[in-house]
C-alpha positions as CSV (number, residue, x, y, z in Angstrom):
1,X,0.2,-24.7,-37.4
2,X,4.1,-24.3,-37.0
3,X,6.5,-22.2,-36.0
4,X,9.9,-22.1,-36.9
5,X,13.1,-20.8,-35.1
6,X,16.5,-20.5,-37.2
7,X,19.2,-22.4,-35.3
8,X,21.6,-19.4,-35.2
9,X,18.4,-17.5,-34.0
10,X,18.1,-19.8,-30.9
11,X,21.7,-20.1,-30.3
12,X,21.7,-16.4,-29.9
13,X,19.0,-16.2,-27.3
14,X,20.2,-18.9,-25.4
15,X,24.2,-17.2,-25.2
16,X,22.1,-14.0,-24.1
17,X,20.8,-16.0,-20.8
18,X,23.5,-18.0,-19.1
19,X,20.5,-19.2,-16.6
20,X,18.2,-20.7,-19.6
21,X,21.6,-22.0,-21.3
22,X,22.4,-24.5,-17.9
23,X,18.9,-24.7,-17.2
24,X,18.0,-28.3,-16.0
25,X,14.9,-30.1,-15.4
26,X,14.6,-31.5,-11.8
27,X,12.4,-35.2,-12.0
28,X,10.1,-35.9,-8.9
29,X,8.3,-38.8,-8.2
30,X,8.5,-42.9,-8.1
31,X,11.6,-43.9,-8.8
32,X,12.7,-40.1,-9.9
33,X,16.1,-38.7,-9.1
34,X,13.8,-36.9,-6.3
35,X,11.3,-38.1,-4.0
36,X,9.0,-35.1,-3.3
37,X,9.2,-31.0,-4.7
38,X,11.0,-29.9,-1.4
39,X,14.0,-31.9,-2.1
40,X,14.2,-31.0,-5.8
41,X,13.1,-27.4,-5.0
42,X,16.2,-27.2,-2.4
43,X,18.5,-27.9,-5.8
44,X,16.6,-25.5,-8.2
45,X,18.0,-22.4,-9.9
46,X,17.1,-20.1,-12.0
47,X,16.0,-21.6,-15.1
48,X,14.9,-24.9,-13.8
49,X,12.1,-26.4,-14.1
50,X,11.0,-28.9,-11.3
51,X,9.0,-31.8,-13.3
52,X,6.6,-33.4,-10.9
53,X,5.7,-37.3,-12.3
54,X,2.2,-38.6,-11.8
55,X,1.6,-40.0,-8.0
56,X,-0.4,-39.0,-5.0
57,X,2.3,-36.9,-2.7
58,X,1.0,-36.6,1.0
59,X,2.1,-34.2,3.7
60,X,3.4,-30.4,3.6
61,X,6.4,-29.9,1.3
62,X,7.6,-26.3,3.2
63,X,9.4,-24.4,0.2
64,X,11.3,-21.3,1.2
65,X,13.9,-19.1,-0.2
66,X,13.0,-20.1,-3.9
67,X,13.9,-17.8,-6.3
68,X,14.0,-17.7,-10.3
69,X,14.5,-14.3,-12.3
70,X,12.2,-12.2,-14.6
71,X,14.5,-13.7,-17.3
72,X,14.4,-17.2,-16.0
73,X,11.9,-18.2,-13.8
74,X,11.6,-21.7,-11.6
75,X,8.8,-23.2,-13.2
76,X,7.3,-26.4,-10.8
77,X,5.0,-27.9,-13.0
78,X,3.2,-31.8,-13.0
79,X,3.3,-33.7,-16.0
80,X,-0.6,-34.3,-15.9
81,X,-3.2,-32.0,-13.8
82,X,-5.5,-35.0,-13.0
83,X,-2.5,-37.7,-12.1
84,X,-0.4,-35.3,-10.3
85,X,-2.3,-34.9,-7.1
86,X,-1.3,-33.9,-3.7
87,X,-3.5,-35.8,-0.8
88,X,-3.8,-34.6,2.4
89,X,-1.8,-33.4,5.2
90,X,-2.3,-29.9,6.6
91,X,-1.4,-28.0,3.5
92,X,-0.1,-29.3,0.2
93,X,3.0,-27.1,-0.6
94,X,3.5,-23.8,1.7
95,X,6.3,-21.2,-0.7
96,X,7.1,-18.7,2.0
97,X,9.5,-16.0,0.6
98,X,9.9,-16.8,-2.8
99,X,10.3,-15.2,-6.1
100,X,9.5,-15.8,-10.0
101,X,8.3,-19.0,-9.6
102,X,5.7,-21.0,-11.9
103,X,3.6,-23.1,-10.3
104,X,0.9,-25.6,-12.9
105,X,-0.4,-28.6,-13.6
106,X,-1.6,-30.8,-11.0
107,X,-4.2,-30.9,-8.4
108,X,-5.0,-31.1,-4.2
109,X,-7.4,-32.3,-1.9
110,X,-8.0,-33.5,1.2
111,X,-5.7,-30.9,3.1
112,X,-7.2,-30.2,6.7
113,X,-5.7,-26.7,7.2
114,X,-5.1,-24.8,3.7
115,X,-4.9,-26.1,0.7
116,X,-1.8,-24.4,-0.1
117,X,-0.3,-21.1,0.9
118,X,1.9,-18.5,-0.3
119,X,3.4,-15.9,2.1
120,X,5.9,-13.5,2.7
121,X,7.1,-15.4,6.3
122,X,5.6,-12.6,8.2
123,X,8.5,-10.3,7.1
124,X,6.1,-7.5,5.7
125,X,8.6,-5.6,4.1
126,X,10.0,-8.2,1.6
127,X,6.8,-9.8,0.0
128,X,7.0,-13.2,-2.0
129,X,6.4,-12.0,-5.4
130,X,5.8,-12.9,-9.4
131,X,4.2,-15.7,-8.6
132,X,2.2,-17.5,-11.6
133,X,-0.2,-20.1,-10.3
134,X,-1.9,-21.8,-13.6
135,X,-3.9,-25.1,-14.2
136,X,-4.0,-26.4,-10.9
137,X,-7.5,-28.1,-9.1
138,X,-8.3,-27.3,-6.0
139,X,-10.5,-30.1,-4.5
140,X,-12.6,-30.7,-1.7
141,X,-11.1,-29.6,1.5
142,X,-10.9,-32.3,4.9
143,X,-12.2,-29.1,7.2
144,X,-15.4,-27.3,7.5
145,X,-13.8,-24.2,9.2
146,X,-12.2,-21.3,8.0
147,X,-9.6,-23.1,5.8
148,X,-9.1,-21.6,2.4
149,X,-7.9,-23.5,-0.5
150,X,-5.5,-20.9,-1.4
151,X,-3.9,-18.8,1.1
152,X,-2.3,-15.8,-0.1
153,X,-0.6,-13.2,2.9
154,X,1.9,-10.7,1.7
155,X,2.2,-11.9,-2.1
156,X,2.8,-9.1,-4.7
157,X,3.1,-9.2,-9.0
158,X,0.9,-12.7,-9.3
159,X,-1.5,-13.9,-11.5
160,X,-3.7,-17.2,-11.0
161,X,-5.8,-18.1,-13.7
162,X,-6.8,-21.5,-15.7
163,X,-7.4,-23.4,-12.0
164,X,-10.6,-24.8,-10.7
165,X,-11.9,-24.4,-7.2
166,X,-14.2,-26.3,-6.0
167,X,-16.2,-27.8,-2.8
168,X,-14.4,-25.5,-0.7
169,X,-14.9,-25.5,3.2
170,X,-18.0,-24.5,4.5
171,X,-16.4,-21.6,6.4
172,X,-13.4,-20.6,4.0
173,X,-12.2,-19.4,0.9
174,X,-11.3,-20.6,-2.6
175,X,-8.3,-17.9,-2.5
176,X,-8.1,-15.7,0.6
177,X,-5.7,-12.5,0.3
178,X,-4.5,-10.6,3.0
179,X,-1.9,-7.4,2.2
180,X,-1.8,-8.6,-1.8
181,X,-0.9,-6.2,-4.2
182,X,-0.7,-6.3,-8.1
183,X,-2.3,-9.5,-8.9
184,X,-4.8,-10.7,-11.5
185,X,-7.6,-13.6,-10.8
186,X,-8.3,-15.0,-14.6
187,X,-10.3,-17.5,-16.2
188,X,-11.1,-19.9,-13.1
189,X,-13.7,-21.9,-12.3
190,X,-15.3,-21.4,-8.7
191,X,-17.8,-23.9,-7.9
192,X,-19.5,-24.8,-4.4
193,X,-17.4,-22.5,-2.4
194,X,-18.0,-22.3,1.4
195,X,-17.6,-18.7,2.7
196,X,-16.2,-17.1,0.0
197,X,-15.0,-17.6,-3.1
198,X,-12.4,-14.9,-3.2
199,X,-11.8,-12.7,-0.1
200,X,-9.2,-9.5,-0.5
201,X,-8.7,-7.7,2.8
202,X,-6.3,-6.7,5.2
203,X,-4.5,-3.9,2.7
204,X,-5.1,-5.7,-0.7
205,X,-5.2,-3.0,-3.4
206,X,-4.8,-3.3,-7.4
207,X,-6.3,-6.5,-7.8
208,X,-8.3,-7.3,-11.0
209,X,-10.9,-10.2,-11.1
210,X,-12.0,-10.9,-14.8
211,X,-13.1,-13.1,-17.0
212,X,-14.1,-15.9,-14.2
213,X,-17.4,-18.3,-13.3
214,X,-18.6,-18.3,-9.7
215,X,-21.5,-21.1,-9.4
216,X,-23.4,-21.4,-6.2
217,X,-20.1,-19.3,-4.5
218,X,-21.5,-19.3,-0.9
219,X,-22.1,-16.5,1.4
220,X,-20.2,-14.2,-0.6
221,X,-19.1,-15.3,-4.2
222,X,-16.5,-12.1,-3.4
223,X,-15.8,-10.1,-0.5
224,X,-14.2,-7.4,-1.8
225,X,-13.2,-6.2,2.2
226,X,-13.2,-8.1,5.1
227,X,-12.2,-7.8,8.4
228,X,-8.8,-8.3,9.5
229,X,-6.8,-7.9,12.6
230,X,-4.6,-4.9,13.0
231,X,-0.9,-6.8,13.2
232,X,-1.7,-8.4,10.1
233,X,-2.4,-5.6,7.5
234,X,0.0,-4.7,4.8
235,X,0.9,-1.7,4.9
236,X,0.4,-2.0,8.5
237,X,-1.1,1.9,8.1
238,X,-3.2,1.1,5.9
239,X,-6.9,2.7,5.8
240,X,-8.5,0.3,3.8
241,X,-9.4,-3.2,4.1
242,X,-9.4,-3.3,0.0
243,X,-8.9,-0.6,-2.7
244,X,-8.3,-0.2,-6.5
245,X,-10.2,-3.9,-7.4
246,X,-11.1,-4.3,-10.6
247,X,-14.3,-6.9,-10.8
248,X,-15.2,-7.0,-14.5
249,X,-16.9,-9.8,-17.1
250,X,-17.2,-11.9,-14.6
251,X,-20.3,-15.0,-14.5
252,X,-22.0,-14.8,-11.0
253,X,-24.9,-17.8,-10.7
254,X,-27.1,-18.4,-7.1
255,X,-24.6,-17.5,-3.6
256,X,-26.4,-15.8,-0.7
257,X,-24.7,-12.3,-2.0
258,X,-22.4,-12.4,-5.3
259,X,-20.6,-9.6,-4.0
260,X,-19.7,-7.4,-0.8
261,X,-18.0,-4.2,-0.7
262,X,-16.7,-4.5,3.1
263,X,-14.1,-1.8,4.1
264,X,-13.1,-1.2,0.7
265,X,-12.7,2.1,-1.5
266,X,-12.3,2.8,-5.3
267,X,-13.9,-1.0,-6.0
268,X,-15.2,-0.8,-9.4
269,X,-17.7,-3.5,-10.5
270,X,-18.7,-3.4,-14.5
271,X,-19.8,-5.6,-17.2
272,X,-21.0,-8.9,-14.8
273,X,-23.8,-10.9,-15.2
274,X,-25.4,-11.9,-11.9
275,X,-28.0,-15.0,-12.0
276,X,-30.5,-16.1,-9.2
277,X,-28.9,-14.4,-6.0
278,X,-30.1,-15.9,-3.1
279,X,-30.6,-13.1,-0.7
280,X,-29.1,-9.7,-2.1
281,X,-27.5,-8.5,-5.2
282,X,-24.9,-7.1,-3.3
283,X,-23.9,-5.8,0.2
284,X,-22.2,-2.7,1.5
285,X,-20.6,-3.0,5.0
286,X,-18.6,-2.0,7.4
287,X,-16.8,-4.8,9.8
288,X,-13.3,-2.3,10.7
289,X,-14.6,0.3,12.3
290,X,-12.1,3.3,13.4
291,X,-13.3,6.4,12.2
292,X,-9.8,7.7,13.2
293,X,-8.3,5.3,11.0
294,X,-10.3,3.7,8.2
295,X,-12.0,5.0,5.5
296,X,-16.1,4.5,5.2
297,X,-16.3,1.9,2.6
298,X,-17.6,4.1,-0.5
299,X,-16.4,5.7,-3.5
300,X,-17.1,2.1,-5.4
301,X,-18.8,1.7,-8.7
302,X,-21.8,-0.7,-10.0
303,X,-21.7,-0.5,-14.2
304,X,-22.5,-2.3,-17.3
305,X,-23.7,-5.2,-14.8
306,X,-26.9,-7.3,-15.8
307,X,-28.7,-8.5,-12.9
308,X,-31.4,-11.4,-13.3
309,X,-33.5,-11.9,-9.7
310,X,-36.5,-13.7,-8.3
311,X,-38.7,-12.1,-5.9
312,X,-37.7,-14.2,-3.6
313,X,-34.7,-12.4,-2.9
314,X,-34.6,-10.0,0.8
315,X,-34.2,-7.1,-0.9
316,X,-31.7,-5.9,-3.8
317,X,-28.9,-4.0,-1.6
318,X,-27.9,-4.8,2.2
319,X,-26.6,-1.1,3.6
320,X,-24.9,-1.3,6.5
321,X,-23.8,1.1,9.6
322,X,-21.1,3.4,9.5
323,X,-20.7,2.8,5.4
324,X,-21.0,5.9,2.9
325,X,-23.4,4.6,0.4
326,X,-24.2,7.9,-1.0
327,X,-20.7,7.9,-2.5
328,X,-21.8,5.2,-4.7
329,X,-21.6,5.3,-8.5
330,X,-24.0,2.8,-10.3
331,X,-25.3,3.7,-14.1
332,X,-26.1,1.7,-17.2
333,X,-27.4,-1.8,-15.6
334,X,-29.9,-4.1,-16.4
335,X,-32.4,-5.1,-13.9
336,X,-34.9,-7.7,-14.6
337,X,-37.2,-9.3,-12.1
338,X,-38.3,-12.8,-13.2
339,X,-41.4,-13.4,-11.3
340,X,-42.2,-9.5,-11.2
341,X,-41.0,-7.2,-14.0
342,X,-42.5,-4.0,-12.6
343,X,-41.0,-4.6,-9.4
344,X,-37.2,-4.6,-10.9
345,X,-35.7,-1.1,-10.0
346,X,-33.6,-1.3,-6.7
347,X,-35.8,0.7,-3.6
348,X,-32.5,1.7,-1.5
349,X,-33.1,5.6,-0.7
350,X,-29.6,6.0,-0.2
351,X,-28.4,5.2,-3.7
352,X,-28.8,7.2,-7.1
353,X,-29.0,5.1,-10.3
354,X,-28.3,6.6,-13.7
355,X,-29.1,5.5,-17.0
356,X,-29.9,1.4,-16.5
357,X,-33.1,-0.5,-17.8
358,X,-35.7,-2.3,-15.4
359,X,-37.9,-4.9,-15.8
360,X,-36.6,-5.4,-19.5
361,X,-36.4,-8.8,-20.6
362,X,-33.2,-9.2,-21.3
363,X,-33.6,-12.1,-24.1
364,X,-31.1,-15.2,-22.7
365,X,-30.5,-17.8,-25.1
366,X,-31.4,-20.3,-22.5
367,X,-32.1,-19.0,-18.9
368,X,-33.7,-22.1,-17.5
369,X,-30.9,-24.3,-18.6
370,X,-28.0,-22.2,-18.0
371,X,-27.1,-20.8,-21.9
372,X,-26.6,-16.6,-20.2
373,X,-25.7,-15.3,-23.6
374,X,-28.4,-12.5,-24.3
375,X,-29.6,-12.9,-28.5
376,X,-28.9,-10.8,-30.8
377,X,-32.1,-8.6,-30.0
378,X,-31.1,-8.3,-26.8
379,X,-31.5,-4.5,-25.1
380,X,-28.4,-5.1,-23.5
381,X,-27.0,-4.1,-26.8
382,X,-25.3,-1.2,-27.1
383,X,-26.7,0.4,-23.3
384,X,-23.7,-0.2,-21.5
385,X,-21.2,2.8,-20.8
386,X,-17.6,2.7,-22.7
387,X,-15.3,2.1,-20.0
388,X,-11.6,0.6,-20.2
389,X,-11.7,-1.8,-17.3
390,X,-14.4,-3.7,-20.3
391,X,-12.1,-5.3,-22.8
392,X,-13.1,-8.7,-23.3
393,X,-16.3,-10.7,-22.2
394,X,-16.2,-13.8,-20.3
395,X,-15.7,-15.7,-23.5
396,X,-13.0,-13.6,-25.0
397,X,-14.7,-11.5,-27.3
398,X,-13.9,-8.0,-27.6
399,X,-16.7,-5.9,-26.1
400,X,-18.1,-3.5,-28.8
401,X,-18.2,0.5,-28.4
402,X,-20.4,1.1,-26.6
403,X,-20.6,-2.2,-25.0
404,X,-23.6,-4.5,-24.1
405,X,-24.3,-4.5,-20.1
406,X,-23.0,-8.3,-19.0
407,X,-20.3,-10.5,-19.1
408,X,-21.3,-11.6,-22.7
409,X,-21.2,-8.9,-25.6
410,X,-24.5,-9.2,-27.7
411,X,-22.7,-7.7,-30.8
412,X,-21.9,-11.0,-33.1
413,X,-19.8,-8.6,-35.3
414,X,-17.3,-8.6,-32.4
415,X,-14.0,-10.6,-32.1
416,X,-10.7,-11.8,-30.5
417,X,-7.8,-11.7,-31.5
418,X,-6.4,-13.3,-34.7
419,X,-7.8,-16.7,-35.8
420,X,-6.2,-19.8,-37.6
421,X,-6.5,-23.3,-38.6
422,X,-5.5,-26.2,-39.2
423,X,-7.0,-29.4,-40.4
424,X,-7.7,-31.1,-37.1
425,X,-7.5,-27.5,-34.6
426,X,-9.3,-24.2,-34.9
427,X,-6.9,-21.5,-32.7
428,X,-8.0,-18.3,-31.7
429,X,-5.5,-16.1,-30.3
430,X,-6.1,-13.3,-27.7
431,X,-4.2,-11.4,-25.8
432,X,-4.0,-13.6,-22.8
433,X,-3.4,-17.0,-24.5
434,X,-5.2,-19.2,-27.3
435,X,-8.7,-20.6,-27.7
436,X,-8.3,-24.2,-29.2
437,X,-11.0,-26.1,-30.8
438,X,-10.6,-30.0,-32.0
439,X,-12.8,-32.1,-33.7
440,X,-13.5,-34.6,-31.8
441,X,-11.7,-37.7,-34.0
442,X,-8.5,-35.8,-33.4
443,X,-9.1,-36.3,-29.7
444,X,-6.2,-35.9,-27.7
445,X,-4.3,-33.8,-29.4
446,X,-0.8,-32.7,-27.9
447,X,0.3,-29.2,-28.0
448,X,3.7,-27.4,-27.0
449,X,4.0,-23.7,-26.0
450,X,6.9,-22.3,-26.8
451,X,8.3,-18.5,-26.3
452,X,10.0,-16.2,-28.8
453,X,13.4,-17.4,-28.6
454,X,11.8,-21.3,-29.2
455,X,12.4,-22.2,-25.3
456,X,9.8,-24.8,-24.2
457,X,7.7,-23.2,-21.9
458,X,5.1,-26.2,-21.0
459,X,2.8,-28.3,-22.7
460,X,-0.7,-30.3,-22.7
461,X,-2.8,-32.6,-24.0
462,X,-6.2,-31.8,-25.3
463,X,-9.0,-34.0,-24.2
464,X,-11.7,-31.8,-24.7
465,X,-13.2,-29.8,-28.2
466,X,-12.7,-26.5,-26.4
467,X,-9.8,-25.6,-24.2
468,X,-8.4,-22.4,-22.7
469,X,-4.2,-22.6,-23.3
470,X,-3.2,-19.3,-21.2
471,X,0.2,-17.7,-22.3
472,X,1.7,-14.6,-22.2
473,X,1.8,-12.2,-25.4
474,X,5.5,-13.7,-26.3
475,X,4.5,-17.2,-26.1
476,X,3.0,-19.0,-28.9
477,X,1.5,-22.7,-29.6
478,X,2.3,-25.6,-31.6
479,X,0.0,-28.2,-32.5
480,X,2.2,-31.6,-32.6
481,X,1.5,-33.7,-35.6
């Protein structure tokens, strides 16, 4: 698979941007023209891209001030996500007041405060924003508090998706927002999370959480609320911990709770599948409490979810005090007891269920061993409710209408995206990026993504038969020879 871009074409693109036309690629690392990201990031303009070499960097590279365009952003990127690592230190890099930046490829560990942060330097008023955080790994964490491995305070317009977070702090998060707005959570992996997994409090609103895998996420795979001192909301008159989240084909297994709605209003919750919870299926709470202030946490949604419990579980739904669970709308999910089929449907007073199955089997390939693909003959098929947060299940597929309850459509007749091939690659496009399959005597195979005008926009190599490549709808592949 090619793609070709007439040299005139390109010219005329390029003479369009000055900033792309002089953009330059800053070098970091031994024996670079730069010796860490600060220093290169101190030289960057719009355009660049700062080109981080394999080596372990230690300490806190402080990175303020940083700002690319929507036309030509300043893309920090390492060369290779395993060899790229920063070690230690309180925090790896902290990006305070930036803007249209691209941050990817490489990974952290071993920080003893946060693993990185992004913030708005307390200036509430002008948040740090377009951020894109992609393929980074966020390792184990050297603190057992309540240290996060992604700090987010006051960021607006981001997206993070393709990273791995795992053996978080025992009493943090893997991503922690507080004031957020606009932001997507895509296609991560959280895995042996502390506290959370992801927390969104202290005015977050319009975040969408899709198309992710929480394994044994902790306490609270998501806390969709929290609690959160009064100086640090944003808005500051805000009346919500959270509001307007989006939660939707996501894969919950094991955590004490997979969700929590804490504080938060207009939460809606469809199309998960939710494996093995520990204690509850999920929790309704209220930790702000100022009835002359903040809003009961209520008018939230439970859909389209499939939920697969042991007995052993306290009971299905925590209610807490001053919360208005009666405003809760839940409809068309699947709830199947293991050990006790009859005992499936939920037995809280205070909320009304509509149209949702209990104590159906609900036919996974492999339950035992982890395959939570229903068959074919599934009676998730078909019972969920047509809904547009639903677009795509956790492994791309377009959900059929109506959809199957989960985070894994049962209808094999449904698709994504276009599909090609080559000789050595399989690529399936969608919307969000590229599925790429390799057979495994092509292993590695190097690919190039590339946007409309033929600008380099990053690239990989493919060590395993099934990789992710994100990208945006104008960005395509190549497959190097």
């Amino acid at each position: 698979m090619h793609i070709w871009y007439s040299a005139a074409l390109l010219l005329f693109a390029l003479s369009c941007d000055p900033a792309l036309l002089n953009a330059t690629t800053l070098n970091v690392g031994p024996q670079k023209e730069f010796a860490d990201p600060r220093a290169a990031c101190l030289q960057a303009k719009p355009g660049d891209t700062v080109l981080i070499h394999p080596a372990t960097y230690r300490g806190t590279f402080w990175i303020e001030n940083l700002n690319g365009t929507a036309e030509a952003p300043i893309v920090i990127r390492g060369t290779d996500r395993s060899g790229v690592v920063f070690e230690g230190g309180s925090e790896s890099m902290h990006f305070s007041e930036c803007s249209h930046l691209v941050i990817e490829n490489f990974s952290l560990r071993g920080q003893t405060s946060n693993g990185m942060n992004c913030d708005d330097g307390g200036t509430f008023d002008t948040p740090t924003h377009h951020i894109t955080l992609r393929g980074i790994t966020f390792g184990a964490m050297a603190a057992t508090g309540n240290n996060d491995q992604l700090k987010l305070s006051g960021l607006d317009d981001f997206v993070v998706e393709d990273c791995i977070f795992e053996d978080g702090s025992a009493g943090g998060s893997g991503a922690d927002m507080v004031g957020c707005h606009k932001g997507i959570f895509r296609n991560n992996i959280f895995r042996r999370l502390g506290s959370n997994c992801i927390q969104a409090k202290g005015g977050t609103q319009f975040i969408r959480i899709e198309r992710n895998s929480f394994i044994d996420g902790g306490q609270r795979a998501l806390n969709l609320g929290g609690s959160t001192g009064l100086a640090f909301f944003r808005p500051q008159d805000a009346r919500f911990e959270a509001a307007d989240l989006t939660v939707v084909a996501n894969l919950f297994v094991r955590s004490v709770t997979p969700m929590a709605y804490v504080g938060a209003v207009r939460v809606t919750v469809t199309n998960n599948t939710i494996i093995d919870p520990q204690r509850w299926v999920f929790r309704i709470l209220q930790e702000t409490v100022d009835t002359s202030r903040f809003l009961p946490c209520g008018d939230n949604v439970f859909q389209n979810n499939l939920v697969v419990f042991r007995s052993t579980i306290s009971r299905h739904v925590n209610i807490g005090a001053n919360t208005a669970p009666s405003s809760f709308t839940l409809r068309n999910n699947l709830w199947y007891n293991v050990d006790a089929p009859s005992s499936s449907r939920p037995q809280e007073a205070q909320l009304t269920e509509t149209s949702s199955i209990y104590g159906s089997d609900p036919l996974l390939r492999a339950y035992a061993t982890g395959d939570y693909r229903p068959q074919p003959s599934s009676p998730v098929k078909g019972a969920g409710i047509a809904t547009p947060d639903a677009v795509r299940d956790v492994a791309g597929r377009t959900y059929a209408n109506p959809p199957s309850i989960g985070a894994y459509e049962a209808d094999e007749t449904s698709s994504a995206g276009d599909h090609h091939s080559s000789s050595c690659v399989s690529t399936l496009r969608t919307p969000d990026g590229w599925w790429l399959t390799v057979a495994q005597d092509m292993l590695p195979v190097r690919i190039r993504v590339v946007d409309v005008r033929g600008v380099l926009r990053g690239g990989v190599t493919l060590e395993n038969q099934r990789t992710f490549v994100p990208t945006s709808p104008s960005e395509f592949v190549i497959v190097d020879p």
